[in-house]
C-alpha positions in Angstrom: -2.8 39.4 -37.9 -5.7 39.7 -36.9 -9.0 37.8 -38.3 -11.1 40.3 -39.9 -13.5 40.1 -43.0 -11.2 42.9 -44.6 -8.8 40.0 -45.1 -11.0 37.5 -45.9 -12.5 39.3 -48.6 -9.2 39.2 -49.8 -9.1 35.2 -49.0 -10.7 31.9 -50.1 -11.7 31.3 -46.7 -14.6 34.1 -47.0 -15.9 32.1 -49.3 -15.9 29.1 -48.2 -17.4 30.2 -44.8 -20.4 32.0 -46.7 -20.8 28.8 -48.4 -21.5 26.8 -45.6 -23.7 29.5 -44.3 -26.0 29.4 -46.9 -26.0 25.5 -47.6 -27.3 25.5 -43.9 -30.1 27.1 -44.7 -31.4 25.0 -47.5 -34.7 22.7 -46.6 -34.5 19.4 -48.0 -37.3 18.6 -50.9 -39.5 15.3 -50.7 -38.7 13.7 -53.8 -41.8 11.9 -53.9 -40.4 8.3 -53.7 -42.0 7.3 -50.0 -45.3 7.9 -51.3 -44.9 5.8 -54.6 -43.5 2.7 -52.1 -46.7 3.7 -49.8 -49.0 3.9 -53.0 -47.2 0.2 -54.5 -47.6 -1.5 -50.7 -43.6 -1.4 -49.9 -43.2 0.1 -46.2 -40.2 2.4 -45.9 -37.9 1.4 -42.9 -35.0 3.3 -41.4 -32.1 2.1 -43.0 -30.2 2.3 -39.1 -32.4 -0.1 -37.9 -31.9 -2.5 -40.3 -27.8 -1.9 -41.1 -27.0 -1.3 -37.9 -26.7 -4.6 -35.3 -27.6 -3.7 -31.7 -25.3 -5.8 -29.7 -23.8 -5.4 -26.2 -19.9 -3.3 -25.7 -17.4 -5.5 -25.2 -13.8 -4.1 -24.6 -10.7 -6.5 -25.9 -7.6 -6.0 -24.1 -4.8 -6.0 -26.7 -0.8 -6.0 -26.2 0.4 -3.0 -26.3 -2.3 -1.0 -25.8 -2.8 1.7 -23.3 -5.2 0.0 -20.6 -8.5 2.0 -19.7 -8.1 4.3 -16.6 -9.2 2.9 -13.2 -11.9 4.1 -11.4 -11.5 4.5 -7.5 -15.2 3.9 -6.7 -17.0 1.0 -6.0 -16.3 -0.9 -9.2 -12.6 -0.9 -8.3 -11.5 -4.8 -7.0 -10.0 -3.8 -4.2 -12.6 -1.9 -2.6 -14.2 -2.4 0.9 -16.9 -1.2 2.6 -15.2 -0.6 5.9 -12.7 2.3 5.6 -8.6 1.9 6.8 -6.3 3.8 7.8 -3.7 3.3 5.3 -0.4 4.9 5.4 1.9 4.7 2.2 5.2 6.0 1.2 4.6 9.7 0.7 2.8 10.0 4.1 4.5 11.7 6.9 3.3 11.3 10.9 2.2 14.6 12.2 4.0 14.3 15.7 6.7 12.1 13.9 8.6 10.0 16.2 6.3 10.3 19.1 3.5 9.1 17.2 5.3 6.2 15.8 6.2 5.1 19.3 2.8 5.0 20.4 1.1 3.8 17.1 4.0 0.9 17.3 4.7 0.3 20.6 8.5 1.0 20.2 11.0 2.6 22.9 13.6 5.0 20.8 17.2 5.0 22.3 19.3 7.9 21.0 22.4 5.6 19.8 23.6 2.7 18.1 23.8 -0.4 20.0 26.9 -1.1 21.8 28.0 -3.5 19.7 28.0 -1.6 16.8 29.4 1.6 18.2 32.2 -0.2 19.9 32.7 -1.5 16.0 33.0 1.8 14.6 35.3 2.7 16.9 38.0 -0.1 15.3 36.5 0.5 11.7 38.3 2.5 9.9 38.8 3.5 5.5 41.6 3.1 4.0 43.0 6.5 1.7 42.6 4.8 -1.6 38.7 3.9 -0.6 38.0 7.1 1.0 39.4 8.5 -2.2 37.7 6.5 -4.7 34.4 7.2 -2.8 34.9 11.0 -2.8 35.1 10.5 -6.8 31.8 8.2 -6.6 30.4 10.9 -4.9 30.9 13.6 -7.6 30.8 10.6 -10.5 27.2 10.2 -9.1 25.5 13.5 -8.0 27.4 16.0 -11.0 28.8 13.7 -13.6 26.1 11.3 -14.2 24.2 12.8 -17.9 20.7 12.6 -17.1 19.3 15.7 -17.8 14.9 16.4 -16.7 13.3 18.8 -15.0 14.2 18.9 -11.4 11.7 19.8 -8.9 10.3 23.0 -8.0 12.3 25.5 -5.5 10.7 27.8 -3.6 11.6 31.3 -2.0 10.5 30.7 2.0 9.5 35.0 2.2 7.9 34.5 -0.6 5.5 31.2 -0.8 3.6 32.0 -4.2 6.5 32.7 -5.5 8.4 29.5 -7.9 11.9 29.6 -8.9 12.4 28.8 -12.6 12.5 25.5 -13.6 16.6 23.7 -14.2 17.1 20.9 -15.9 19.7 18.3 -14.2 19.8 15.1 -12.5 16.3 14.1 -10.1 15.8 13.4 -6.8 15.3 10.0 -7.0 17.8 9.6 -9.3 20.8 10.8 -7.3 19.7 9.1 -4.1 19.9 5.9 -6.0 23.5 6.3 -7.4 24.8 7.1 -4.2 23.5 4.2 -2.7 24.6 2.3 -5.1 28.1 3.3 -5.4 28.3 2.9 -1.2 27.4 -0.6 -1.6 30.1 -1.2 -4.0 32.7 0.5 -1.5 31.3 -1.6 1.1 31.8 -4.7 -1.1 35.0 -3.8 -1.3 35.9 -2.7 1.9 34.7 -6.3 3.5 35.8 -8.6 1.1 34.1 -11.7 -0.5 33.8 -13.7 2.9 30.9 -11.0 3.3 29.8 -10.3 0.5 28.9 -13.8 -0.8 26.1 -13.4 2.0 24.6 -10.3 0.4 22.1 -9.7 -1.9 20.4 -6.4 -3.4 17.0 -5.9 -4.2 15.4 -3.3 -5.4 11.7 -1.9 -5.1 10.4 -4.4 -2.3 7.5 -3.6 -1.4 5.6 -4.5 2.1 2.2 -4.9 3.2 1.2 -4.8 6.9 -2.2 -4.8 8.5 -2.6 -4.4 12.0 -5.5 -3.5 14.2 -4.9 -1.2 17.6 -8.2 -0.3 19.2 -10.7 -0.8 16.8 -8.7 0.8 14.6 -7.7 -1.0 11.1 -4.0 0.1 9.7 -2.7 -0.4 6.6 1.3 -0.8 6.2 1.9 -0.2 2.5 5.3 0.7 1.9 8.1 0.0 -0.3 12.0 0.4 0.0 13.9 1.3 -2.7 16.7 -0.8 -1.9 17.0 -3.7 0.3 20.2 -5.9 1.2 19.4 -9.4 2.4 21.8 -12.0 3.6 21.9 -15.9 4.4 21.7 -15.1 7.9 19.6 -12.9 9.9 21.1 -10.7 12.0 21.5 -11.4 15.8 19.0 -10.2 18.0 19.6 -7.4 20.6 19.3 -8.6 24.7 16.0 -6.7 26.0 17.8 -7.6 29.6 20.2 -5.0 28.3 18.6 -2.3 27.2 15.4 -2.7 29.5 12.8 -1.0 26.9 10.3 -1.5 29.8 12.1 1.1 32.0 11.1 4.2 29.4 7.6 5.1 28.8 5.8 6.0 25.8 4.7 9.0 24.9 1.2 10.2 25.1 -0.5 11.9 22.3 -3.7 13.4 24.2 -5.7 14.5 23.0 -4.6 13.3 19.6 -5.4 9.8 18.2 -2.1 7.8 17.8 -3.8 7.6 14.0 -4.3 11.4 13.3 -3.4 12.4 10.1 -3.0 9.1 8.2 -5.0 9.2 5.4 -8.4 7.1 5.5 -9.5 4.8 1.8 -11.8 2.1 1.6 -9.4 0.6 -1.5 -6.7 -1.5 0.2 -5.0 -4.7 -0.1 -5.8 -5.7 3.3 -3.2 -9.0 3.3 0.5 -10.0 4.9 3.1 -9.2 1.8 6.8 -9.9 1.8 8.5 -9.4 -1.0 11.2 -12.4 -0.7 10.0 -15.9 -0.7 11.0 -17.9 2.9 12.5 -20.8 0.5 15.0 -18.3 -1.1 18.3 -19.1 1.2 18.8 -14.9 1.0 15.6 -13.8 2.6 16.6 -12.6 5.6 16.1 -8.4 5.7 19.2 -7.0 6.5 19.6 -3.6 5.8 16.8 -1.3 4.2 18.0 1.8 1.7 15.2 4.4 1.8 14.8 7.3 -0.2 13.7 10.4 1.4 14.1 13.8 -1.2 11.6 16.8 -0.4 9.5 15.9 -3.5 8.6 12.1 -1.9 6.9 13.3 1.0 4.1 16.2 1.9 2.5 16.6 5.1 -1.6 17.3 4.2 -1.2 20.6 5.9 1.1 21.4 3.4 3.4 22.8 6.2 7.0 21.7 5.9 8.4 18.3 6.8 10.3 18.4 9.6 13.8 16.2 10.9 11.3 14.8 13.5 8.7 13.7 10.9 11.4 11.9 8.5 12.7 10.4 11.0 9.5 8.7 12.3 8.9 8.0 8.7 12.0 5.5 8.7 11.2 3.9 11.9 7.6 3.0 10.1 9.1 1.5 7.4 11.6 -0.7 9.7 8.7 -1.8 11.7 7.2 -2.8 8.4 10.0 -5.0 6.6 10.2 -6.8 10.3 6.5 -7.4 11.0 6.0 -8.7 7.5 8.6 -11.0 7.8 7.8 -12.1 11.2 4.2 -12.7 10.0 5.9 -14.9 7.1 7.7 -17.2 9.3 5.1 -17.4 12.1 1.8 -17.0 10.9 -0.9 -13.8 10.5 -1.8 -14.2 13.8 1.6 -14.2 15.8 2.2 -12.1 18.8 4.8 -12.5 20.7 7.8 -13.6 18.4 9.8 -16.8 19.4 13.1 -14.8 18.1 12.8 -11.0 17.5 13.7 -9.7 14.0 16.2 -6.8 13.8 16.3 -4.7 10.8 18.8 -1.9 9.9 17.8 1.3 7.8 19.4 3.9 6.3 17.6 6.9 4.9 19.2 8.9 2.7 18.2 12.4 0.8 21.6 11.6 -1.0 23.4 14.6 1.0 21.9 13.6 4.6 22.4 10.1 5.8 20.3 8.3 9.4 21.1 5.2 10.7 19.2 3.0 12.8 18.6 -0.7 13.7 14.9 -1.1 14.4 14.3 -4.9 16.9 10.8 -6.4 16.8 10.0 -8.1 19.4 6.1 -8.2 19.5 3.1 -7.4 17.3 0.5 -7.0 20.3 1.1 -3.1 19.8 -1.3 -2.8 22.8 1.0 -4.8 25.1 1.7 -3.8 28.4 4.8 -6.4 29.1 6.9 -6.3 25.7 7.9 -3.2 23.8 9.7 -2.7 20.2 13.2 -1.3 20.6 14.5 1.3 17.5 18.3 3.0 18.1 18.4 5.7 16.3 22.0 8.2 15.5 21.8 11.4 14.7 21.8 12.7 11.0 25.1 12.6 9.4 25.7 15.1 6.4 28.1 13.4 3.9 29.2 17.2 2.2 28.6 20.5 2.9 28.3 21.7 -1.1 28.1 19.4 -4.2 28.2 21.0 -7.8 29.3 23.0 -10.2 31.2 26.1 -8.5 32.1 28.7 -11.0 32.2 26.2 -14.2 34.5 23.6 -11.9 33.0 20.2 -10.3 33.4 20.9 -6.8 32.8 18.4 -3.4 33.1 20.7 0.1 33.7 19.1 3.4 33.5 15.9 2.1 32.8 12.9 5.5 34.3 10.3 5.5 32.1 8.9 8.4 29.2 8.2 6.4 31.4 5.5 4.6 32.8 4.2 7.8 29.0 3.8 9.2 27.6 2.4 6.1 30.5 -0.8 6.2 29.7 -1.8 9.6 26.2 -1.9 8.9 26.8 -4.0 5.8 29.5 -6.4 7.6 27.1 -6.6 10.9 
């Protein structure tokens, strides 16, 4: 109902609401006792200046309490006065994989290496694994009983347009389960004479700065899952695959940096997340997450295949310059025995593989390239869900399991 005086003549609320009206109004009176102090030689003070203590703010930092809000200006202790380009997990390249070959120096073959393929040729599941993994698969993508928000859908003819919001099991959450439960099908598909070698973190987080041209670049990216082992694994023969013989692409007349986001608030250090004395610090395998909500081009456009797929062989580069730079100093270039790092990149339905090889940190070298092998996307279902009130998993492959052991037993 609506607010009217009609029903607040009929209320104590009127009242009270003339009442204040016409206490407003009053003056206050001079009672007379300032000029009997004056008249008897007592000066009247303020009673604020007197009762109230004029000292300086100072802010106490107690347990549990919600710290202040940061400021990103100048004040901030990370700021610098020279901007950087700094790229960071929900950044996507704008020419994807060609401008990560160019911005790192890195050939792209479009397969395995040959040791590895030749390895998935002999691999193969067992039926009581593939089984058990097709249950995983459902156990962890419909079964699991978190229940948020999941993110917003959108019609493609129709852009302003929002789906209504469902509650079920997030993004992040999902890619993380079926990770996890292929790591535990690996485990048991190898055996302990493997697994005693592996280790899985989780959140590692890596910080590269490198310097092409002038130009300062800022590495700071993080995997959501990492396996390391005792052992690093074996390099890859460049008198094999010849990176030399392919060419780089060229971006003219775009900047190998173009749309990497510049800050002057950076951490502008070497970070790896494992220390060199732990006997497991060797990166092995990196699990990334890759769901439509994690990454955004600045365009807004779409991300595209191409664009995810640079996106992993950035974060490879990363987790094998930072370590390189941790067993040879800041300043290495040429490394005495390349680092090779696997990565998978998941969106927990879409799987890519690829071994990444460092060989040099000179990006602008002209004798030495980085190698990355690459496979094409594998898609571990076709349909995952409820189908008319029944749990249902369609064209369920098998392959992604197959891939994911030899990676974890290379």
């Amino acid at each position: 109902m609506r607010l009217t005086n009609s029903l607040l003549r009929q209320h104590i609320g009127f009242y009270f609401k003339k009442h204040w009206i016409q206490q407003g109004k009053r003056v206050p009176n001079s009672t007379g006792a300032e000029e009997e102090l004056v008249a008897r030689g007592i000066a009247a003070v303020d009673p604020s200046e007197v009762l109230k203590e004029h000292t300086p703010r100072e802010d106490f930092v107690i347990p549990g309490m919600v710290p202040p809000p940061v400021r990103y200006d100048e004040t901030h202790p990370l700021w610098k006065p020279e901007p950087a380009f700094v790229y960071g997990d929900t950044n996507v390249l704008l020419e994807g994989v060609r401008q990560a070959q160019s911005l790192l120096n890195t050939v792209v073959f479009d397969d395995l290496p040959l040791k590895l393929e030749e390895k998935l040729d002999q691999t193969k599941i067992a039926a009581p694994l593939d089984r058990s993994m097709q249950h995983a698969v459902l156990s962890a993508l419909v079964f699991d009983t978190e229940q948020v928000k999941t993110a917003i859908q959108k019609v493609p003819d129709r852009p302003a347009y929002k789906l209504p919001r469902t509650y079920g099991i997030s993004e992040g959450r999902k890619n993380q389960l079926i990770l996890s439960k292929l790591v535990t099908h690996c485990d048991r598909f190898v055996g302990r004479s493997v697994n005693v070698n592996r280790k899985v973190v989780f959140n590692a987080r890596f910080l590269v700065p490198i310097v092409k041209e002038s130009e300062r670049v800022l590495l700071n990216l993080k995997a959501e899952s990492m396996i390391i082992s005792h052992e690093p694994l074996k390099p890859l023969d460049t008198a094999v695959y010849r990176p030399m013989d392919l060419e780089l692409p060229n971006l003219f007349p775009l900047k190998e940096t173009v749309s990497i986001p510049v800050q002057n608030i950076y951490d502008w250090r070497n970070d790896y997340p494992i220390s060199r004395n732990y006997k497991f610090s060797h990166p092995h395998t990196i699990l990334i997450h890759c769901s439509p909500s994690d990454v955004k081009n600045a365009t807004e456009l779409p991300v595209s295949r191409d664009q995810i797929e640079g996106r992993t062989m950035v974060k490879a580069f990363a987790a094998a310059a930072a370590r390189a730079r941790q067993l040879y100093g800041e300043d290495v270039k040429t490394l005495p025995i390349p680092i090779t790092v696997q990565a998978v990149q998941t969106d927990s339905k879409t799987f890519h593989f690829s071994v990444y090889q460092l060989n040099t940190l000179d990006l602008s070298s002209s004798t030495e390239r980085n190698m990355w092998f690459r496979k094409a996307p594998l898609d571990l279902y076709s349909q995952c869900g409820y189908v008319v009130g029944k749990p249902t998993l369609d064209d369920y492959n098998k392959d992604v399991l197959r891939h994911f052991a030899v990676f974890y037993s290379n």
